[in-house]
N, C-alpha and C positions, 0 to 999 in steps of 0.2 A: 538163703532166700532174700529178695533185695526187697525194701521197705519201699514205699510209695515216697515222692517227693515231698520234703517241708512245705514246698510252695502252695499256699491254698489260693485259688481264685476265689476273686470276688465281683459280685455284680454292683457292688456301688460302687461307682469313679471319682467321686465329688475329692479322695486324694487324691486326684489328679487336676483338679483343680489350676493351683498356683501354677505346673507348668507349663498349662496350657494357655492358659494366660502371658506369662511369660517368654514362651516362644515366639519366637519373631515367623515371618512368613516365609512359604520355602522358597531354599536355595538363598537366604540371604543368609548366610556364611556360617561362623560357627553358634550363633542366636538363633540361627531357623534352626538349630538339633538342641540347645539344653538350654532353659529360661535365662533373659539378661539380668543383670542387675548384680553378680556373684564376684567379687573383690578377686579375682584369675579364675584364670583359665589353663588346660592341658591339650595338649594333643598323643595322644597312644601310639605310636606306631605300631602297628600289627606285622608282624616277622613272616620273612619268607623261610622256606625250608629248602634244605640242602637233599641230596638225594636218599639220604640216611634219616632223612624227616627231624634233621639237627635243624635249632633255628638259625637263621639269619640275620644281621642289623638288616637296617636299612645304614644305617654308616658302613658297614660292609660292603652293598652293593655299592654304595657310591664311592668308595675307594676303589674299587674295579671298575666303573665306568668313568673315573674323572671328573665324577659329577659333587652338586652341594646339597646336604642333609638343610632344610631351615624351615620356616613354621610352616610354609606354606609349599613345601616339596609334596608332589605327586610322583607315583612309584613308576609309573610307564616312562615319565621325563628322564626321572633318574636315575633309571637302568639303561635307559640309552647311552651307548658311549661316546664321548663328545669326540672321541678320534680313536682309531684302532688299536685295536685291544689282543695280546697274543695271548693274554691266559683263561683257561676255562674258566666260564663263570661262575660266581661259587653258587647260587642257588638251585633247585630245581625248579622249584614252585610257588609261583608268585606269593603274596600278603593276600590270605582269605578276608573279602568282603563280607561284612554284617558279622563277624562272631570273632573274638578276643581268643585265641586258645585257651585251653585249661589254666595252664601253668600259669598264663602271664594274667589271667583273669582272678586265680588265686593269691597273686601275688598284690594286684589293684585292691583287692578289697581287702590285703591284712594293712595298707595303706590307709586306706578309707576308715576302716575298723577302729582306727586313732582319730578320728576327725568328726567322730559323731558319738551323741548318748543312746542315741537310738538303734541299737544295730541288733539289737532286738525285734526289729517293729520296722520293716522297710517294703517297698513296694517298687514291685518290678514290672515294665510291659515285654510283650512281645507281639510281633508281628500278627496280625488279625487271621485266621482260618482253622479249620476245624471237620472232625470226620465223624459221622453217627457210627452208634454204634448197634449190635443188637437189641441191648438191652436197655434202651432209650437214652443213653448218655452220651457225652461226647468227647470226644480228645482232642485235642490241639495239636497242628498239626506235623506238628515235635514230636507227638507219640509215636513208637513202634507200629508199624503194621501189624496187625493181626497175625500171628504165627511166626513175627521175628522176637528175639528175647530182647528184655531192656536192656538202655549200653551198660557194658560192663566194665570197672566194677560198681559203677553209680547205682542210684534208685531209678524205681520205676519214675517217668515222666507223671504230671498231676493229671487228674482228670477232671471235664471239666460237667457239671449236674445240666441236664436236658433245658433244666430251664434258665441257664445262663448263657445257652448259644445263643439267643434271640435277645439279651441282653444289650445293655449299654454297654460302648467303646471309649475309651481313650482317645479323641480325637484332634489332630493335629492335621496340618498342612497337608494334605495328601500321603498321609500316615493314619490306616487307624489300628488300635493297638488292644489287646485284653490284658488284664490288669488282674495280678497276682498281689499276694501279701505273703509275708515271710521274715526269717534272718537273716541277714546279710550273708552269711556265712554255708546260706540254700545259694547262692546266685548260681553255682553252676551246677544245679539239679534240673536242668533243662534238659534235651537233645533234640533231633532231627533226625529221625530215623534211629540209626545207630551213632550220630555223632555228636559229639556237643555242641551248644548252643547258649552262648553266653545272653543275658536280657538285651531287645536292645534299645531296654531305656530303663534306669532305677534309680533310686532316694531313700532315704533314712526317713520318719517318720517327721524328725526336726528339720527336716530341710536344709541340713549342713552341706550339703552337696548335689549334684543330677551327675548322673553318667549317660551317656548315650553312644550307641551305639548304631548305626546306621544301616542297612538293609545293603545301599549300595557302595559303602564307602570301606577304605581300607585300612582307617583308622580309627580311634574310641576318644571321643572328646568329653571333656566332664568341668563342673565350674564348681568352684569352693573357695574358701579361705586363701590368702598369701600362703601363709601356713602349711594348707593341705598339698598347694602346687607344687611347694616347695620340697616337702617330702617325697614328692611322685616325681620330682624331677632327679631327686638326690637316689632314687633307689636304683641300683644296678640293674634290678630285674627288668625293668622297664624302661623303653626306650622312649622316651615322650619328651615335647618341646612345651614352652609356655605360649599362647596364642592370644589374640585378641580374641574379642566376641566376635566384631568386623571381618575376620580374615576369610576369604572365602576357601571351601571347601571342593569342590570339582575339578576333575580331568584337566581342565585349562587353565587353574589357577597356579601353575606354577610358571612363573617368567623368570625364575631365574637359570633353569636347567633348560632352555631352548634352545 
């Protein structure tokens, strides 16, 4: 029988506070998604899948297109091949926007896990919406439909109490967000239906770090320590660059794969 999610909502945001503050305004680069001020910065790559749903670099695709992996590489540039190409390409299926897979999202916060005392005591957003239910409560809209089973083999998705739908938001740039508490080690007791659904924005209660994750973007940016970046760039699991705050983020900000 599967246990309900660690994640409990909450309706006071006030920890949310500092990063709303310190987020810059949208579309101004990698500061419009995780507060300034953070000694590095990361960029995630999110993996494309092969037809056996194997991951894919993004250094992969770019060795098959002749293209360049660099902080500011977007995934449509970089899969275009700068002159013809005879071998099949290795992917099937592009880098999923707004959600980190499991694995690699497991693998970021045994990362993170080292970089904070607080991983106990951390606070996750996710994307604003939500469904009544019979019995006056409500879900997010991560939960199962009525009559599908939770994803398996996770816990059920959290629920959230009648009177926290009408609740205060997390409020950002043209982002509004509900606002969860939990361990670090709940981040992927989310889903979307039946599938996972990484936060896409959290912190440690100490504010050793922000991760963020973006609705429309195909990577996970996060600010921390020299230190913390440095570990996220040194781990295998993960395929991530160091970035400025500056650097923008969108479809057209890659000039060098043109």
């Amino acid at each position: 029988m599967s246990r309900r999610s660690r994640l409990r909502p909450v309706g006071e945001v006030t920890a949310a506070d500092w990063v709303v503050a310190g987020v810059g305004p949208f579309g101004s680069g990698v500061g419009g998604l995780v507060p300034r001020g953070f000694a590095a910065y990361a960029r995630i790559l999110h993996p494309a899948s092969a037809a056996d749903d194997t991951p894919v670099t993004w250094a992969e695709v770019a060795a098959w297109a002749g293209r360049t992996v660099h902080p500011r590489a977007q995934f449509r540039a970089l899969a275009t091949p700068a002159s013809p190409v005879r071998a099949a390409r290795p992917w099937e299926e592009d880098p999923e926007p707004g959600s980190l897979p499991p694995a690699t999202l497991a693998a970021l916060c045994g990362v993170l896990a080292r970089h904070t005392a607080a991983g106990d005591r951390c606070w996750f957003c996710v994307g604003d919406g939500y469904e009544s239910t019979a019995d006056g409560r409500a879900t997010v809209s991560f939960t199962p439909e009525e009559g599908d089973g939770p994803p398996e083999p996770g816990p059920l998705p959290p629920e959230f109490p009648a009177g926290l739908v009408d609740g205060p938001r997390v409020e950002l740039p043209k982002r509004d967000y509900l606002l969860l508490e939990g361990p670090l080690d709940a981040a992927g007791e989310l889903a979307v239906s039946l599938f996972p659904q990484s936060p896409n924005l959290f912190w440690p209660d100490d504010r050793a770090w922000c991760v963020a994750t973006d609705t429309d973007l195909d990577s996970t940016y996060l600010g921390g320590s020299a230190a913390l970046v440095a570990d996220v760039l040194a781990d295998e699991r993960l395929e991530a660059l160091r970035v400025e705050v500056t650097d923008p983020v969108w479809a057209d900000s890659d000039e060098v794969n043109r």
